[in-house]
N, C-alpha and C positions, 0 to 999 in steps of 0.2 A: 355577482353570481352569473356573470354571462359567459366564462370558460367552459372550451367544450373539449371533452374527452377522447385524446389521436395518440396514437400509438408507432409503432410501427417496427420492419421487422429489421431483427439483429444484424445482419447483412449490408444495409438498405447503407447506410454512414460508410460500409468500405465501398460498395458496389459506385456510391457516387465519387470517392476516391480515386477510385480505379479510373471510371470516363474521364474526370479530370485529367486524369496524367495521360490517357489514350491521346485524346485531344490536345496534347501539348505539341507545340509545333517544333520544340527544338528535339522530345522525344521521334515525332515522327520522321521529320528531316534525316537524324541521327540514323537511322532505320532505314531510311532508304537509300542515303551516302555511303551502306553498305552490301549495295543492290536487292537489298531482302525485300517483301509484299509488304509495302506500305496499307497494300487494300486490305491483307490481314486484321491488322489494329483497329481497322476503319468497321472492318466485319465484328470484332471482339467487342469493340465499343455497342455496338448496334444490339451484339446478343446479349449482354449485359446488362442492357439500360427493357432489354422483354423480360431478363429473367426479374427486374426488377419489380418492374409492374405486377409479379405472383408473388412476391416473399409474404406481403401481409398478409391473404389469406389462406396461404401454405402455412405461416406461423400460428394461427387461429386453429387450425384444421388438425395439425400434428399432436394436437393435446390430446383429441378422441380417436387420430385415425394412427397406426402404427405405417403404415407405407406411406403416408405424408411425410411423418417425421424420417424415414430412410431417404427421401426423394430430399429433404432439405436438408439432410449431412451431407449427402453425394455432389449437390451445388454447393455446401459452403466449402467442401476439402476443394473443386473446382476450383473456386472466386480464393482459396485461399492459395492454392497451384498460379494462379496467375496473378496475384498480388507478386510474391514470389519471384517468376520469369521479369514482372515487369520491373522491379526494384533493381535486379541486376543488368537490367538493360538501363536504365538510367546511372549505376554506378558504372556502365561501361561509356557513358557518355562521358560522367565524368571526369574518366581517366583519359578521354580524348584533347579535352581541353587544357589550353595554357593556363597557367598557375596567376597571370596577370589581366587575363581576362576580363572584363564585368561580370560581375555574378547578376544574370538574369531574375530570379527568382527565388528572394529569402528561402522561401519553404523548404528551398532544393540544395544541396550541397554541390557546388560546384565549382569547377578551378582551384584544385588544390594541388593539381602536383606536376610534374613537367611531364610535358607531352610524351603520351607513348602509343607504339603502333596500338591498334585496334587487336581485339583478339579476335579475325575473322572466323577462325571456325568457331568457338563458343557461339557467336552471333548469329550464326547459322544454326547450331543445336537449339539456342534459344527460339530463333522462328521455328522449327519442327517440335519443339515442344509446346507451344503457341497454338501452333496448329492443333495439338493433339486435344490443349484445352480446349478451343472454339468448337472442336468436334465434340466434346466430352456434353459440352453445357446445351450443344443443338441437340443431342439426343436425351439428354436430360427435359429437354421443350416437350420431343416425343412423346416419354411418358408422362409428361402434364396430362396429354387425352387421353392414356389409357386409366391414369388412375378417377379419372372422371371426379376430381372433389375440387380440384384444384381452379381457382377461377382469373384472370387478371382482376385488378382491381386501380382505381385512381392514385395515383401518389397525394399517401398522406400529408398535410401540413406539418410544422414540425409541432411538437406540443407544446402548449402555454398555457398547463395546469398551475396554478398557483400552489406551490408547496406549503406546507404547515410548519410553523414555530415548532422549535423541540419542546413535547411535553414530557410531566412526568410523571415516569413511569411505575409509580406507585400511586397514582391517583388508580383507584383499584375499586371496581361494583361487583358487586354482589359477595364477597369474601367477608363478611365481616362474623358471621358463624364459625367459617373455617379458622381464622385469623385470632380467636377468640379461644377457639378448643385445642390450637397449637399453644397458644402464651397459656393455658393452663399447663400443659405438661410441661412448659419449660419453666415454669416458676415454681411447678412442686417437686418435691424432693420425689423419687423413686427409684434410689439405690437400694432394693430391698436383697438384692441376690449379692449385697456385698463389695461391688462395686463403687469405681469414683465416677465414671462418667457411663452417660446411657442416649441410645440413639432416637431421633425424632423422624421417623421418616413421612415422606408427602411423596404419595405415588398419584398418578395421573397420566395423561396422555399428552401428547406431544402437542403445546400451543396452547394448554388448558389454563396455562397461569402459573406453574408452581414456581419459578424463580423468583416472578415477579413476587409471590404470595411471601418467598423466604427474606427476596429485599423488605419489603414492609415490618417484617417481623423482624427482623437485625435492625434497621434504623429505630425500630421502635424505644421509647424514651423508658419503658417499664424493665425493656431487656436490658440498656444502658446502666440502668442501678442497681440491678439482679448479679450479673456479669463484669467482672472485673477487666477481662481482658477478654478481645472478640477474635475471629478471624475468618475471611470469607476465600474461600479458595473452591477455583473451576475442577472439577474431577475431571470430566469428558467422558468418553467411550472407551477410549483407550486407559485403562486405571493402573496410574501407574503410583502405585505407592511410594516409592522413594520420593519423586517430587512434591507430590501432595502433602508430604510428612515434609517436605521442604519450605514449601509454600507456606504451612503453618508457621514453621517456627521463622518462619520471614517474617512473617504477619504478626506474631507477637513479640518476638525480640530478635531484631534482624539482625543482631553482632552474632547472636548463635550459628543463625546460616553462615554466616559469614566465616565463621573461624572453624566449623565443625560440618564436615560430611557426613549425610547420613550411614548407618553402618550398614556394608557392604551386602550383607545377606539381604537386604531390603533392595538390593535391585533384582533380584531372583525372584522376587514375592510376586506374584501378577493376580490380582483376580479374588486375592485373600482379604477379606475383610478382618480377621485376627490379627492379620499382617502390620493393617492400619492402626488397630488398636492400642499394638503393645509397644510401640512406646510414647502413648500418653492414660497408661495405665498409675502412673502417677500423680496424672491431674487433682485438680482440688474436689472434693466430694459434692457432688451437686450438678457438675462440667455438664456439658448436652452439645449434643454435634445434629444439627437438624440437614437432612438427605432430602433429596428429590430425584425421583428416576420415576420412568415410564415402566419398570418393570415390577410386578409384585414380588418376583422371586429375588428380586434382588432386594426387595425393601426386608423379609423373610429373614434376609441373611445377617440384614443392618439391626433389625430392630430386636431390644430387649427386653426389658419388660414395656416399656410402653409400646401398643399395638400402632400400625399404621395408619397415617390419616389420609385416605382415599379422597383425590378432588375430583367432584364433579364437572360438568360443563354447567355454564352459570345458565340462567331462568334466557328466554326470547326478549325480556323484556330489560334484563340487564345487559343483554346486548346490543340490545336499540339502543339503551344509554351510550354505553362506549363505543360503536356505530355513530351517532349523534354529535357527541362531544369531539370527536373530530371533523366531520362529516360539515357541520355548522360554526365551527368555530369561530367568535369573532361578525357574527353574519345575524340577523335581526331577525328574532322569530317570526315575525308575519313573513318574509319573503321567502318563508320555505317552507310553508303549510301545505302547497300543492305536492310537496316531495315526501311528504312523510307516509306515504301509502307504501310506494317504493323501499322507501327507503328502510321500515319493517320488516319487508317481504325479504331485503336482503339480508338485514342483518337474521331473520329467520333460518335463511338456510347457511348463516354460519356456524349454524348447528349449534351453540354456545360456547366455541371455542373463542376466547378473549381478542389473540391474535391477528383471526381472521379477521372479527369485526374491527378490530383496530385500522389494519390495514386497507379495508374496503374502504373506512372510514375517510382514512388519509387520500383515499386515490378520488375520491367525489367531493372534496374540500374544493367550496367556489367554483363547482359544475350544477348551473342555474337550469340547465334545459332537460324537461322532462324524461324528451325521448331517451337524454343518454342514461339516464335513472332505470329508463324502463330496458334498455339495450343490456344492461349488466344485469337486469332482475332473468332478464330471460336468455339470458348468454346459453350458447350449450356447452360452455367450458364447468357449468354446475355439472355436468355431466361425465367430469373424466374418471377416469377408471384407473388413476395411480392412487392407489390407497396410504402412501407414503405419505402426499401432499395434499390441501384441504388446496379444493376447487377454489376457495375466497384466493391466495396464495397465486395460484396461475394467472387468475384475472388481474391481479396486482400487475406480476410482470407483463401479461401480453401487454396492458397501457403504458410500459414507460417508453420513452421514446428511444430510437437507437442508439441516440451514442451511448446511452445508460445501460442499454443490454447489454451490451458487450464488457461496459466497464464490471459489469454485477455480474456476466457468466464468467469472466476469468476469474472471483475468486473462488470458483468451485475447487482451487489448486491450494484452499487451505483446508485442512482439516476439522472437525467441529470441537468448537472451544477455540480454538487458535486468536490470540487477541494481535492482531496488526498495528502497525503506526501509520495515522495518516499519512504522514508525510513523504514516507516510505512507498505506501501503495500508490499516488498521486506518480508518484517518478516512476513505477515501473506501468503505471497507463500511459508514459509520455512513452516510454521506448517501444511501447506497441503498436503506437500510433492512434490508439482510441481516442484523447483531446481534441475534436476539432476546433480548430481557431478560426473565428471568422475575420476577414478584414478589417482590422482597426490595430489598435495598442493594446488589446490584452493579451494580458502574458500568462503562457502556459500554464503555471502553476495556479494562478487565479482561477484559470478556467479548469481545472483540476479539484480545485477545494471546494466550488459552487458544484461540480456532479455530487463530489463527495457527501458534503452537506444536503445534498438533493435524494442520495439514498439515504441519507440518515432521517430525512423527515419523511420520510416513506417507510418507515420502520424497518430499513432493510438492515441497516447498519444498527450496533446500540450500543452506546459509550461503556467504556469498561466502568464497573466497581472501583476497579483500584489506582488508575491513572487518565490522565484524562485525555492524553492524546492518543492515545489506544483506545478502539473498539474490537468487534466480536460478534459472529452474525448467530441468531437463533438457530436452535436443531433444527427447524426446518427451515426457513432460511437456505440453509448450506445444501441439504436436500434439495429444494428449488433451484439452487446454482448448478449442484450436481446434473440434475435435471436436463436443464435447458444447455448448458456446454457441453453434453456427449461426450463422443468419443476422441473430444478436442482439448480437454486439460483433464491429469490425471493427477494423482497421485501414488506416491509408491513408498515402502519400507520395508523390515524386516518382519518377518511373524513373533510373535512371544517366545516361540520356543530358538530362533536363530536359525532354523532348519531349512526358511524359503522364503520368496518374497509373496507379499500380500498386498492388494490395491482394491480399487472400490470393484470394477470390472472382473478381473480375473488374473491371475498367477502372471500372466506374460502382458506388456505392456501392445495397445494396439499399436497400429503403424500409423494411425491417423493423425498420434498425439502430439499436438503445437506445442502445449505448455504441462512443465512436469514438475512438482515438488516431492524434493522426498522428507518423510515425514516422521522417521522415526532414525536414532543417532545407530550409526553401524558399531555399537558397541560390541556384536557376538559374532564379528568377524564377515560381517554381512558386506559392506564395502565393494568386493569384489564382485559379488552376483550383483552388486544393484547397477554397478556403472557398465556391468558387461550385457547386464538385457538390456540399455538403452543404444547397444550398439547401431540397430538396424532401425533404428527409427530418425531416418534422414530429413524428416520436414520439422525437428522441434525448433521450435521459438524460443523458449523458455527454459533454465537448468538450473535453480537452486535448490538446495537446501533448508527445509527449517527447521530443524535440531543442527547442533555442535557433530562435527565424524569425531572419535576418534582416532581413528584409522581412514585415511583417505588412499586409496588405490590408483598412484600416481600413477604406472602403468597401463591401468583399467583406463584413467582419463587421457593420456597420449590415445592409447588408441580410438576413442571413440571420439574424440575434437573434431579430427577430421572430417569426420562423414558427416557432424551437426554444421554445415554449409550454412544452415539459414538463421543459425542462433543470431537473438536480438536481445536477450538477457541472460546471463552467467554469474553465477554468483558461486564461489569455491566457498565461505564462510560466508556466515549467517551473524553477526557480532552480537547480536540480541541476549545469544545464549553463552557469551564468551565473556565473562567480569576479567577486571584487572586483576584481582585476588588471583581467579584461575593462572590466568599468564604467566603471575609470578611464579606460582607454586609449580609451574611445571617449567625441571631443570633440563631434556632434552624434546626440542622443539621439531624432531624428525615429522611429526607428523601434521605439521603444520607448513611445512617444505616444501614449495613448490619448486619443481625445476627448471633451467632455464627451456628445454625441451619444450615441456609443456607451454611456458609463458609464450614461445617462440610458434608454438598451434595457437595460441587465441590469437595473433597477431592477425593469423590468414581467417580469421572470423569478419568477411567485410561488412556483413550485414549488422555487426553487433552494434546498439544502442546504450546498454547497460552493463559495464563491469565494475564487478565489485568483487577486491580482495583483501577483504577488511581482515584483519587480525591472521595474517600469514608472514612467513619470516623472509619475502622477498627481499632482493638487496637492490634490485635494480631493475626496471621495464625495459622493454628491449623494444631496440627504436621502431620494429614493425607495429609494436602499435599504433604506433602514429600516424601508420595507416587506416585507422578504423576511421574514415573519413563520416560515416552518422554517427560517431560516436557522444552520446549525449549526457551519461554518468558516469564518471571513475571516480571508486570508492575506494581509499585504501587506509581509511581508517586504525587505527593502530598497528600498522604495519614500523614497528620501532628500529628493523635493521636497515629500512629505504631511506638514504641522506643523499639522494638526489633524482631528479627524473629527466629526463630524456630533453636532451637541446630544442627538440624539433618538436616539442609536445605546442608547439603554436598551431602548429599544421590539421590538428581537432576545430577547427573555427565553429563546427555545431556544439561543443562540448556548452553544458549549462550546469552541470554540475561536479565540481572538485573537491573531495574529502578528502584531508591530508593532517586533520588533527591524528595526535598521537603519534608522528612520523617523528623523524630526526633530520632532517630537512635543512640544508643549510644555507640554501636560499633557492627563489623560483628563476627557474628555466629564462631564457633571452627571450622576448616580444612577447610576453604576456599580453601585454595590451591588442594583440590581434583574436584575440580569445572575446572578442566583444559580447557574445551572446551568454557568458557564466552569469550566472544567477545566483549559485550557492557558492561559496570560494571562504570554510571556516578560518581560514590562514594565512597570511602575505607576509613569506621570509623576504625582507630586504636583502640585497644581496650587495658586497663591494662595488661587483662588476657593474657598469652601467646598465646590459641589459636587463639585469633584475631591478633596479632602481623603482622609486615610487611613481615615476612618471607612467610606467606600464601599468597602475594600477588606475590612474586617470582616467584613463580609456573604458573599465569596466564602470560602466555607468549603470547596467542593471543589477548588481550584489545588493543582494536583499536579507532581511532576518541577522543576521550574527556575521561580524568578521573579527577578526583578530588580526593586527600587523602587530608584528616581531623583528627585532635586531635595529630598533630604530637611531640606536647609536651610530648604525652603517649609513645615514642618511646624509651624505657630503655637504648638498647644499640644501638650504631650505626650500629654496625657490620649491624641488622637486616635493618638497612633501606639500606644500603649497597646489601642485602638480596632480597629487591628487585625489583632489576635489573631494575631499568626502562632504565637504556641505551640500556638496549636488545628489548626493546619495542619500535619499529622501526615505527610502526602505530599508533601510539596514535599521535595526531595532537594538541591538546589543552590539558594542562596539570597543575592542580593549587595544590598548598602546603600549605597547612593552620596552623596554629601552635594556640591555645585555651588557655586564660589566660597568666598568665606572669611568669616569670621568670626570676631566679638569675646564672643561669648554663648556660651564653654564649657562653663559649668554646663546652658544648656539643649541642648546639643549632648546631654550625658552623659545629662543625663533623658532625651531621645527615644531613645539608644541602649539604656539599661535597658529603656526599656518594649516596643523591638522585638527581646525576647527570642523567640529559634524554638522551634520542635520540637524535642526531644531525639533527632527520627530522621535531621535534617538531616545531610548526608555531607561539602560542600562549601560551604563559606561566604566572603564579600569583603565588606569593608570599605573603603570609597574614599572619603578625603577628608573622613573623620571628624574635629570641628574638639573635642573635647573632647582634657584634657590625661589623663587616666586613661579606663581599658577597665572598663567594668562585672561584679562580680564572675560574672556565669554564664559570661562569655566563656572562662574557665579553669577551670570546674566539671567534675569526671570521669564528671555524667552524661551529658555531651553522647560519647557511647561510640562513636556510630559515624560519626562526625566524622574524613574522613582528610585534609580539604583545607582549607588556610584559609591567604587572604591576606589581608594588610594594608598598605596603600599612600596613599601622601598625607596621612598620620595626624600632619599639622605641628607639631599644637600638645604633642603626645602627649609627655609625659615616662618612662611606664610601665609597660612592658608585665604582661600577665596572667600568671597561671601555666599555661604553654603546657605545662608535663611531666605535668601531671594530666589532659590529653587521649591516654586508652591509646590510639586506635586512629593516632591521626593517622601519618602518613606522610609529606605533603608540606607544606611551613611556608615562605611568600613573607613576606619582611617589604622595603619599600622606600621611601622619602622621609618615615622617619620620625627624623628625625636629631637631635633633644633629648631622645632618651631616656635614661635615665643608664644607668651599665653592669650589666647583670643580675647 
């Protein structure tokens, strides 16, 4: 209990960013080899490292004061103006240098392509734009003293709160009244009006418990034998029946979704609760659909004969408990007897919202010292005046430390209810640059999963219901993102009626906005006005989608590429929302078509980090990309008309991540192996050519989680699959060997299989269409220990199998079309 509670502000992780690269000496050199004010930098650096010294009690402050928070947009659009300038002046370094160079500094991209003049006047706009900054942020210092709140302050330590285990989320005080008088009305019949099913609603206020109250009551073992068949599905804000009526019958018989769309008039229905009704007006007699909404009128509208069950906020003293239960977790009740005065008073004014006290809970886990006990009882953050968000909520965020703020205000760009993939959101905080990595060997994605994991025990994040690498942040929660990211990530869609666009702010999107999702599918011809408001807004970062277009306004997107200079994530499909069913079923693919026009604008995207054109009918990338020299994701995920990619795709040496399942790929590009830094690579087509050969695959020594090599019949010599090394590839976790067509050459079948022996960590292993008549002896060796999965299929020529019982961990064993085996 000796962790002491530091915070600090959102900023603070770029601001020290920035000094970094100010004080780079090849940047500055660079700078002045083109006679520009090297003293500039020197100056920017200096103003920088004062504005710093105020962010923390500027971020304190803006909770209560309204011109606090104006004076801390006006320095982040600033600090993000000159993140900006200086990115492009280090891509113009880049472009100076020889392609054989030393690459100075991992961090930085550099020498990748053959010398070219300097582009002296850009160089010169960028110092005059420099300048404009440095003036921008000194007079931003200015009104530091007019607004008189604003104080410097020390720079905080960083934080080394100990996070809490995930608990669970139906460990649930004081409910067991409520929890009791819901399971009555779902166990007794009250079809009196002649109906099959009747509504249970649970109204309440936002944070008060009611989801959690409806998990408990679905897991529960009484409803399990009551109920035949369950299903739990997100409504949201947006209610959109068709889905919902989708989501159900996923939930209960997912071949139904599958083969049947819902009928058409149900995408017209918004807002109808009848809507929803009719069609499972056929359910079985007795059916109950229990609702939770913040609103009575809506519960009015749900409910049928049985009345609504209004939730309270629980007792002071059952919030101590759940306050407490986190708060002490794991920690010895004598050593925190002095804290429990505090620690009353706080969970007191979380007024009995569950939420809040949870979360206070989790932020003073293993914070021993009074004072900081007694600093939150008397914070004047109890005192803000957003009536949206419970004061407990703020105080959560002002503690978490910066690189967290940032990761947690970007996702104000999902909608509420919106369930994300970790793995997903991890890779577009790497193309924003939020990860900071410190000196040593950990690898980005590590340091990606420990924030992630760090907001989930912070209850910021909370595992989905239904899958488990999906989460989904709380209604307020998303609120609080909303919040604290301004007028910096927005969101945008169509209205219900198709008539206009709608967002959290207002009809027109601001000029401020970094990061934008759009959030509803242009099904009512909307397409057009969404991609044409984002014309004039030249500083965004960020441009995907999350709904499916169907209609994408290839025009709309030519013209606006251009002007988005600073984009660092583009995303044209969203694959999430795109099944293979879909794909199939649709026989002309116009609108999924992208042109070469368009592909030939994202080329001149230099800034770009993340592309993804997952599930579009591309046939080919055009070699300008191969200029996106940060380029760190290419997605192109079910992209089944692309059977090749670009010669020079080597010249990405940042790239970390390559999606290319579902392609038709007929082998990888020349020098893969200079692609050192890939981490994700689903697939490695062998190719004839020597430059696709396995040797280039040697070299990728970080490919982590899942690979797949294909066409291994193409593998000339062994040596090369020998070559490589998958035994040195200690992180790849799933691992499958494919071998194409047949063959008469079993002896060199068996060599190349010996020699692509894996890791002894690998979990999950296939075998496809392996043309040797015996299994190489490691295949049934008992160090492969944590091996639970392995199939084997098409293994024609195979007389013999390994000894599959010397594999202790294993669990699941496919063996299929291997039928000259003799009997074990």
């Amino acid at each position: 209990m000796a962790l002491e509670l530091i915070g600090g502000s959102i900023l603070s992780a770029l601001i020290e960013v920035l000094v970094d690269r100010l004080a780079s000496r090849d940047v500055l050199g660079f700078f002045k080899s083109h006679e520009l004010d090297g003293g500039l930098l020197e100056k920017l650096n200096e103003t920088l490292n004062t504005v710093n010294g105020l962010l923390d009690d500027a971020e304190e402050k803006q909770i209560t004061k309204r011109a606090v928070k104006n004076w801390l947009n006006d320095v982040k659009h600033a600090v993000y103006e000159a993140e900006d300038i200086l990115e492009e002046i280090d891509y113009e370094y880049l472009r100076s240098k020889d392609i054989d160079a030393p690459r100075p500094d991992s961090n930085w991209v550099r020498n990748l392509v053959p010398f070219l003049n300097p582009a002296n006047g850009r160089m010169k706009e960028m110092e005059a734009e420099l300048q404009k900054i440095l003036e921008k942020l000194e007079r931003l210092l200015k009104q530091k003293g007019d607004l008189r709140h604003i104080e410097g302050t020390g720079r905080w330590r960083p934080l080394s709160e100990k996070t809490t285990p995930l608990v669970n989320e139906l460990d649930v005080y004081g409910r067991d009244a409520d929890k009791e008088a819901i399971m009555e009305y779902l166990l007794t019949l009250h079809n009196t009006d002649g109906s099959n099913l009747c509504a249970v609603p649970i109204v309440g206020m936002g944070g008060i418990g009611k989801t959690t109250l409806a998990q408990l009551i679905y897991n529960e073992e009484r409803v399990e034998q009551c109920f035949q068949l369950k299903a739990w599905v997100w409504a949201s804000q947006q209610f959109d029946v068709a889905r919902i009526i989708k989501d159900i019958l996923e939930k209960i018989n997912a071949s139904t979704c599958r083969t049947k769309e819902p009928d058409e008039s149900l995408m017209e229905a918004y807002n109808e609760w009848d809507k929803l009704l009719l069609p499972l007006r056929y359910v079985e007699h007795g059916s109950k659909i229990v609702v939770t909404t913040r609103e009575e009128d809506v519960a009015k509208v749900t409910q049928t004969v049985i009345p609504s069950h209004r939730l309270n906020v629980i007792s002071d003293e059952y919030c101590w408990k759940l306050f407490a239960r986190d708060a002490f977790s794991g920690v010895n009740s004598g050593a925190v007897s002095h804290l429990e005065a505090f620690g009353r008073e706080i969970a007191r004014k979380c007024k009995g919202l569950p939420l809040a006290a949870k979360t206070l809970g989790g932020l003073l886990h293993s914070v021993g010292d009074v004072k900081q006990w007694e600093k939150i009882s008397n914070s004047s953050m109890w005192g803000s005046s957003n009536e949206n968000i419970p004061p407990a909520l703020t105080l959560r965020y002002y503690y978490l430390p910066s690189h967290l703020k940032r990761c947690f205000a970007y996702c104000a760009i999902f909608p509420k209810g919106y369930e994300f993939h970790k793995d997903e959101l991890i890779t577009e905080w790497m193309a924003h640059g939020f990860l900071v990595q410190p000196r040593g060997v950990e690898e980005m994605e590590d340091i990606g999963e420990k924030y992630f994991d760090d907001l989930v025990s912070r209850s910021l994040f909370q595992q989905s219901t239904r899958e488990y690498s999906f989460f989904s942040m709380h209604d307020l929660i998303s609120d609080l993102a909303e919040y604290v990211s301004g007028e910096f990530c927005f969101k945008l869609g169509i209205n219900e009626s198709g008539s206009g666009l709608e967002g959290e702010h207002s009809c027109s999107l601001p000029e401020r906005t970094r990061y934008l999702s759009i959030t509803s599918a242009a099904a009512y011809g909307g397409g057009l006005r969404i991609f044409r408001s984002i014309h004039g807004v030249q500083h965004l970062r960020a441009l995907f989608p999350l709904k499916f277009f169907v209609e994408v306004d290839i025009e709309a997107l030519n013209d606006i590429l251009p002007n988005l200079k600073r984009l660092r994530m583009l995303s044209l499909c969203h694959p999430k929302d795109i099944s293979s069913q879909l794909l199939n079923s649709i026989g002309n693919l116009k609108h999924l078509h992208i042109s070469s026009q368009l592909l030939n604008s994202i080329g001149n995207l230099k800034h770009l980090r993340h592309l993804d054109l997952s599930c579009t009918a591309i046939e080919m990338l055009p070699k300008s990309v191969c200029t996106l020299y940060y380029l760190q994701s290419l997605l192109l995920k079910e992209c089944r008309h692309l059977m090749e990619l670009p010669s020079n795709l080597s010249n990405l040496v940042d790239l970390q991540h390559l999606d290319i399942e579902g392609t038709n790929l007929k082998e990888m590009p020349p020098k893969m192996g200079k692609l050192t830094k890939l981490r994700i690579l689903d697939s490695y087509i062998v190719g004839k050519d020597s430059g696709s050969s396995m040797k280039g695959l040697g070299k990728l020594s970080h490919i982590r989680k899942k690979l797949s090599i294909r066409n291994l019949r193409d593998v000339a010599n062994a040596q090369d699959a020998l070559d490589a090394n998958l035994k040195g590839k200690k992180k790849i976790e799933e691992l499958g060997l494919t071998w194409d067509g047949s063959t008469d050459d079993t002896p060199h079948e068996r060599d190349v299989l010996e020699k692509l022996e894996p890791s002894e960590d690998v979990k999950e292993l296939a075998i496809i269409g392996y043309g040797g008549t015996t299994f190489p002896g490691w295949l049934g060796n008992s160090s492969f220990s944590n091996m639970v999965t392995l199939l084997l299929y098409g293994c024609k020529n195979c007389i013999l199998l390994p000894p599959l019982g010397q594999l202790p961990s294993l669990e699941e064993l496919h063996i299929e079309g291997i039928d000259d085996v003799v009997p074990i």
